[in-house]
C-alpha positions as CSV (number, residue, x, y, z in Angstrom):
1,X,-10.8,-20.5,-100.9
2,X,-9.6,-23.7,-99.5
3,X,-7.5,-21.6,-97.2
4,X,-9.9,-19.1,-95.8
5,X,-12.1,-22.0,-94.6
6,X,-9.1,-23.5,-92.6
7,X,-8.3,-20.3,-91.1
8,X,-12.1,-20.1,-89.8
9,X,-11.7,-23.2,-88.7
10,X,-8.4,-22.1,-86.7
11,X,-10.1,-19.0,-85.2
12,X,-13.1,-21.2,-84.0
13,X,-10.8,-23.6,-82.6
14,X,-8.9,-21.1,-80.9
15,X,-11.9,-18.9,-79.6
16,X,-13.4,-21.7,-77.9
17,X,-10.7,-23.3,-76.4
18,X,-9.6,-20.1,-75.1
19,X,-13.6,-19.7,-73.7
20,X,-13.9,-23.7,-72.2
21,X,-10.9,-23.1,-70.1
22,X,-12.0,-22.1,-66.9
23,X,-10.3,-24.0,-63.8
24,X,-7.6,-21.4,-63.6
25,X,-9.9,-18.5,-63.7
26,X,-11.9,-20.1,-60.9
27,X,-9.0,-21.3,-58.8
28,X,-7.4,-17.9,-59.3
29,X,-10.9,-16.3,-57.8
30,X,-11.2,-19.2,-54.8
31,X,-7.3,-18.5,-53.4
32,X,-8.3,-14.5,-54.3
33,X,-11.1,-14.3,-52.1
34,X,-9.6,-15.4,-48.6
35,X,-6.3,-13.8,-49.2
36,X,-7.9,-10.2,-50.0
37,X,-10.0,-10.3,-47.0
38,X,-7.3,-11.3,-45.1
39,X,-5.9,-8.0,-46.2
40,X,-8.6,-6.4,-46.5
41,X,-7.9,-5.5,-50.6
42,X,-9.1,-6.4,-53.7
43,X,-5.6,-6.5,-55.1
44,X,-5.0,-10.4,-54.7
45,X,-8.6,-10.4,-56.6
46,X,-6.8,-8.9,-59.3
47,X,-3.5,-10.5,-59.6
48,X,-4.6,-13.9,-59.0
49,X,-7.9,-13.6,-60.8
50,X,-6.2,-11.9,-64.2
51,X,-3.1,-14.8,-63.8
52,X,-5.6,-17.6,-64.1
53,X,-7.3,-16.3,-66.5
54,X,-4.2,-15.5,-68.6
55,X,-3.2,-19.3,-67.7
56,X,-6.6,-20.6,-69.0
57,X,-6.3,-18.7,-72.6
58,X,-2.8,-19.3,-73.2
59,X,-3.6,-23.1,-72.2
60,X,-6.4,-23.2,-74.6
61,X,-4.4,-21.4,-77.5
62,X,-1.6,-23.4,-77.4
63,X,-4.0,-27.1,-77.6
64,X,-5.8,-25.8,-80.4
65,X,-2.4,-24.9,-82.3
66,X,-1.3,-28.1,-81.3
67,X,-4.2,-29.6,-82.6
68,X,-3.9,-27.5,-86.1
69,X,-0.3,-28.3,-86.2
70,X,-1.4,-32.4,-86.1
71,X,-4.1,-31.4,-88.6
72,X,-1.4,-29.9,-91.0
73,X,0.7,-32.8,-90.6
74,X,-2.3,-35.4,-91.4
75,X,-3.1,-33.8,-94.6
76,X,0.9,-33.3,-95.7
77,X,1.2,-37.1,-95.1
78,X,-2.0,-38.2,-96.9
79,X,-0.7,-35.9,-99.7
80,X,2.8,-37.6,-99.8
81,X,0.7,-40.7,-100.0
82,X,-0.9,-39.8,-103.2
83,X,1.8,-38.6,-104.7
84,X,3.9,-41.9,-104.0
85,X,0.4,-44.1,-105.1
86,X,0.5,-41.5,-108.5
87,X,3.7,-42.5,-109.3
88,X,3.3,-46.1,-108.5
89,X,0.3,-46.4,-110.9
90,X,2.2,-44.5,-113.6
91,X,5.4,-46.7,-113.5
92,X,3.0,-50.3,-113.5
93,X,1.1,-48.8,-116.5
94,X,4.0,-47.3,-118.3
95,X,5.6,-51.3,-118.0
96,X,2.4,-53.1,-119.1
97,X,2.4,-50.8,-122.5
């Protein structure tokens, strides 16, 4: 069960960092606009508007996998540290019996 909550957590994570990305999106649309009236077509619209927005999700998918990745790393330490504090405790009261 432990796992299922992580994953939600993940697909959160990743949902809105992907949707509070928005500079490329919006610098994509502001070099759009003058370059497709300039030639009079809504193609740079498309190119530059889909690239940024492309930019923006990939940007916000990779932080938040970075951010799991650190996560995952956290909670492997802590566990090395309890296992190391376990055995610790173990050896002193196997020596005081």
């Amino acid at each position: 069960m432990g796992t299922q909550g992580k994953e939600k957590h993940l697909e959160e994570c990743t949902v809105s960092n992907a949707l509070g990305t928005w500079v490329f999106s919006v610098l994509g649309a502001l070099v759009a606009i003058p370059v497709g009236i300039k030639r009079k077509s809504l193609g740079p619209l498309v190119f530059f508007g889909t690239t940024g927005t492309m930019l923006d999700i990939i940007i916000g998918v990779t932080q938040c996998e970075r951010e799991h990745a650190e996560h995952q790393k956290k909670l492997l330490q802590d566990s090395q540290n309890a296992e190391i504090n376990n055995t610790n405790d173990a050896d002193t009261t196997d020596s005081i019996s």
